[in-house]
C-alpha positions in Angstrom: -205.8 179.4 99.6 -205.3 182.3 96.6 -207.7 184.2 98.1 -205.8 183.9 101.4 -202.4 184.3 99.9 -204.7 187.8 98.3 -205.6 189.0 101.3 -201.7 188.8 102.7 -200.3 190.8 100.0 -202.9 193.5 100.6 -202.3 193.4 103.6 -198.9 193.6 103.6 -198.6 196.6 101.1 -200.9 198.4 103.7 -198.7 198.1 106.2 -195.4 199.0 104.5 -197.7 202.3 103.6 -198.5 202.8 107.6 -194.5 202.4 108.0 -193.2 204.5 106.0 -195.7 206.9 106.0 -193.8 210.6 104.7 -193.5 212.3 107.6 -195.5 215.8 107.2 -194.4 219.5 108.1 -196.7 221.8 109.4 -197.2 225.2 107.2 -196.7 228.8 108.5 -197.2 232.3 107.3 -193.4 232.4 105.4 -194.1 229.3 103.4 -196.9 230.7 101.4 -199.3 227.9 101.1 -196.5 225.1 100.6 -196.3 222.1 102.6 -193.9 219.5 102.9 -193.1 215.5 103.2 -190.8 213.4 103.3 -189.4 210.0 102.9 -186.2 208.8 104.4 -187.4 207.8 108.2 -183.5 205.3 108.1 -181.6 207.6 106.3 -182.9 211.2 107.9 -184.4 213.8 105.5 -182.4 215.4 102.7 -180.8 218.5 103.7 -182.9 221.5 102.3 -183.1 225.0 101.8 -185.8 226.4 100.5 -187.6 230.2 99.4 -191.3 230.5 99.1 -193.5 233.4 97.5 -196.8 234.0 95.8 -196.1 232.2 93.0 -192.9 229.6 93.1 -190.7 227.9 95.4 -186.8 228.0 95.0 -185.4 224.6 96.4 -181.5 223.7 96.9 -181.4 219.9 98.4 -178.6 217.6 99.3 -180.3 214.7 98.2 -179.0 211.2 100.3 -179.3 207.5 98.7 -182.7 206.5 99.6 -184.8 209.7 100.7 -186.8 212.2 98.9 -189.0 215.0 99.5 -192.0 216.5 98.2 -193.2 220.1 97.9 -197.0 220.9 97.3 -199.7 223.7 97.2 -203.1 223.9 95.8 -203.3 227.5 93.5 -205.7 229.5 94.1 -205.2 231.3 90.6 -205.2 230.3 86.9 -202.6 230.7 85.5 -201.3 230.3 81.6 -197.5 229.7 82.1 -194.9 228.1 83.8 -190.9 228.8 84.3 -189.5 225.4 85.3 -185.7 225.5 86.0 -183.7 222.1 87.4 -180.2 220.6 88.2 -178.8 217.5 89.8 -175.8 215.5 89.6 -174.9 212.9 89.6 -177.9 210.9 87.8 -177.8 207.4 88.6 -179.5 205.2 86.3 -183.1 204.0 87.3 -185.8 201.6 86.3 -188.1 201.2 83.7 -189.7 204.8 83.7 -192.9 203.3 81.7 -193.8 201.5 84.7 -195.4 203.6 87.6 -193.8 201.6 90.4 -190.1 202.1 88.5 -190.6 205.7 87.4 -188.5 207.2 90.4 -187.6 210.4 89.0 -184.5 212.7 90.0 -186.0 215.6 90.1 -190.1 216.4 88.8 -192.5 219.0 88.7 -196.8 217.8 88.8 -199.4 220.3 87.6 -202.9 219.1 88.9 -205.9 219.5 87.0 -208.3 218.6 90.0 -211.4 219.5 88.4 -210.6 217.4 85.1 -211.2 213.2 84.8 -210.7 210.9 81.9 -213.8 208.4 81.0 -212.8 205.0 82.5 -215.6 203.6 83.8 -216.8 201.8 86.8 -214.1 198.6 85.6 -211.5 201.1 84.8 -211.6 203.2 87.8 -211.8 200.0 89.8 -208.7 198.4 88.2 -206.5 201.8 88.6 -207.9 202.2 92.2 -205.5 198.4 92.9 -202.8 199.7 90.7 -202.2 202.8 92.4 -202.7 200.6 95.9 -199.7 198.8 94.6 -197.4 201.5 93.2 -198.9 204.4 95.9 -201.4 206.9 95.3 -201.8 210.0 93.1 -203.8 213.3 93.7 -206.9 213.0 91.8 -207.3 214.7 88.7 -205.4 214.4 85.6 -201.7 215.6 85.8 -198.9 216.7 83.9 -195.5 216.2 85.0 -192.0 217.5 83.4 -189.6 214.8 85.1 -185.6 214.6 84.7 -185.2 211.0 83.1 -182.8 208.7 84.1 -182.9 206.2 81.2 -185.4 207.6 78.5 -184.9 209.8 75.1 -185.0 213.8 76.1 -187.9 215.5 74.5 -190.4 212.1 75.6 -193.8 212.5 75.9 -196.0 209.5 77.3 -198.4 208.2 79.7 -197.3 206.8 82.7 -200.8 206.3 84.4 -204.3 206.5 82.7 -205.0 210.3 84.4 -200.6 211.3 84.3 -198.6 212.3 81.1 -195.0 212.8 81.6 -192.5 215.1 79.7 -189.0 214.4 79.6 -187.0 217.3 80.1 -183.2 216.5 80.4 -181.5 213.1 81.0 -177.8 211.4 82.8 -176.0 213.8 79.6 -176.9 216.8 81.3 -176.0 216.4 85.4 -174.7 219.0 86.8 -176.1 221.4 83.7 -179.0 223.7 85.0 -182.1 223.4 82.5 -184.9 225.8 82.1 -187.8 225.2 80.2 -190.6 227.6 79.5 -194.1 226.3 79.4 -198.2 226.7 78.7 -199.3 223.6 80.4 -203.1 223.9 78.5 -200.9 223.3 75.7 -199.1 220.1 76.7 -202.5 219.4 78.0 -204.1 219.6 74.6 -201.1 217.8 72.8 -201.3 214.9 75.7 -205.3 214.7 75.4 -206.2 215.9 72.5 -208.9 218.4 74.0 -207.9 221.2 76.0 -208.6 220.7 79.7 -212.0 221.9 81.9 -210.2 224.0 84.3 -207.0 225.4 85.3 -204.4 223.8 87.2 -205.4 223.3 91.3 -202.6 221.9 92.5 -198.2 222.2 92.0 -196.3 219.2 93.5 -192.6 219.8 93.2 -190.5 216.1 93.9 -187.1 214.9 94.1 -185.7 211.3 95.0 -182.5 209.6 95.3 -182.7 205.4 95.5 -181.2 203.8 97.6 -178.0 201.8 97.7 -174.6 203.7 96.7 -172.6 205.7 99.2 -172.7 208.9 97.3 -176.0 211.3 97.1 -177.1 213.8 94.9 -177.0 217.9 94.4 -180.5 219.1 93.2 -181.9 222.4 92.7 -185.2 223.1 92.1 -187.3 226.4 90.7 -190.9 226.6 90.4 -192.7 230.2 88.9 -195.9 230.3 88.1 -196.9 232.4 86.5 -192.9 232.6 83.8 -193.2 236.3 83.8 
């Protein structure tokens, strides 16, 4: 019977990930190596405008309860520094961002270090390969990502998965504020890790999210340069 019972709930969580599978939008030449998803398939897709270029993406979204969207693109070149600017308002409180299934962030930028693992070992690998079937999967690598926080301390560092440190940059005080933050990601790497990291950064994911229930959604905006300067 457990194992049964087992079996179900697997089961089950693969096909809630076959139904709401993010839709996916084809690149062309304009977008510059981004490509897009999104979740939303009952509500329709946030409304979005967006600008592409070499290196960033400029995103202004109208942000409904229960959709979100996701930006990505593998980078072809190193690079030492990062301009991250964000706004949204209103914040509406979330879950507990510890936990990888409750960490639904606002608004949050990933940097991808593809080429870079932590030591787990064959039971640790196996254990996070089931969490991440539960809570959904992450690009493999290790990854930093600067999130918008809807419940914890500004200025937080901490790991949210085994291979994923996040950095709190701005919290419900500062909706509707715009904040830019400057930043050498092998830095937060080293500070995160305690070793600086084997490569450079492969890949950008650029996410934002709105939960559902309410009546009222969300204004984001979203800037990405990489390299700052």
């Amino acid at each position: 019977m457990p194992d049964r019972k087992r079996m179900s709930g697997i089961a089950a969580v693969l096909a809630a990930a076959i139904l709401f599978a993010a839709p996916a939008f084809p690149q062309d030449e304009a977008s510059h190596g981004w490509s897009r998803s999104g979740i939303g398939l009952l509500e329709g897709l946030p409304e979005i405008r967006a600008g592409y270029s070499d290196n960033g993406i400029a995103l202004e979204l109208k942000m409904r309860p229960g959709t979100g969207v996701v930006f990505s693109r593998d980078v072809p070149a190193a690079f030492d520094n990062v301009l991250l600017r964000m706004s949204t308002d209103p914040v509406r409180p979330g879950g507990n961002e510890y936990l990888p299934g409750n960490a639904d962030f606002p608004v949050s930028v990933t940097l991808v270090y593809g080429r870079d693992r932590l030591k787990l070992g064959w039971t640790g690998r196996f254990l996070l390969f089931f969490k991440e079937l539960r809570n959904g999967f992450r690009p493999s690598g290790i990854r930093l990502t600067y999130a918008w926080g809807t419940r914890l301390p500004v200025g937080s560092m901490y790991r949210l998965w085994e291979e994923e440190t996040v950095f709190i940059l701005a919290g419900p005080e500062e909706a509707g504020k715009t904040i830019s933050s400057a930043r050498r990601p092998a830095d937060d790497f080293q500070a995160a890790y305690g070793r600086p990291p084997k490569g450079g950064v492969t890949k950008v994911l650029v996410r934002a999210e709105m939960p559902s229930g309410g009546k009222n959604g969300a204004n984001t905006a979203i800037t990405v340069r990489f390299p700052a300067d």
